[in-house]
C-alpha positions, -999 to 999 in steps of 0.1 A, spaced: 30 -176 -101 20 -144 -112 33 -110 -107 24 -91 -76 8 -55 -83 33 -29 -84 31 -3 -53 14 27 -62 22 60 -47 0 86 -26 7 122 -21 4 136 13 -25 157 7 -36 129 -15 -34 107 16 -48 127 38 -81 132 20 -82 93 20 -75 91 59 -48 67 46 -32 63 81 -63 37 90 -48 13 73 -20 -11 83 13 3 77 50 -7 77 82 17 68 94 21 35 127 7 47 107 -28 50 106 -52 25 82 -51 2 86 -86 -4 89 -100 28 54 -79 40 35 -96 11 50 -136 16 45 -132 56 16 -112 64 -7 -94 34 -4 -123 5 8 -119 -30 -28 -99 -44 -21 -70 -14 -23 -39 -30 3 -16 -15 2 17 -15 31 44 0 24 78 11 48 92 30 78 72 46 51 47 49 37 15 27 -3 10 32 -24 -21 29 -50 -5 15 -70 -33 0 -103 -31 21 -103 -5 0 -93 -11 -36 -107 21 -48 -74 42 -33 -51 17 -51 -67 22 -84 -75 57 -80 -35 61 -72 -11 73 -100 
């Protein structure tokens, strides 16, 4: 199987241009792992801003645009 895309990061500001809190969320204290097996699938692209992780891949453009 192939490997998962990393988790980018946001900054706030960075986030909030993006309106990032649209998207579904979970804590950071969450796993990662777990999120992607049970509910977003193994292409999610993640994205954390915050104390948050974002599914932000409606979007894919805030993932890629991401550092």
């Amino acid at each position: 199987m192939p490997k998962p895309p990393r988790v980018r990061k946001l900054t706030r500001e960075e986030g909030e241009r993006v309106d990032i809190h649209r998207f579904p969320n979970f804590s950071v204290t969450g796993s990662i792992t777990g999120m992607r097996n049970k509910y977003y699938g193994h292409e999610a692209l993640l994205v954390r801003c915050g104390s948050y992780i974002y599914n932000v891949s409606s979007e894919p453009e805030i993932y890629h645009s991401a550092i």
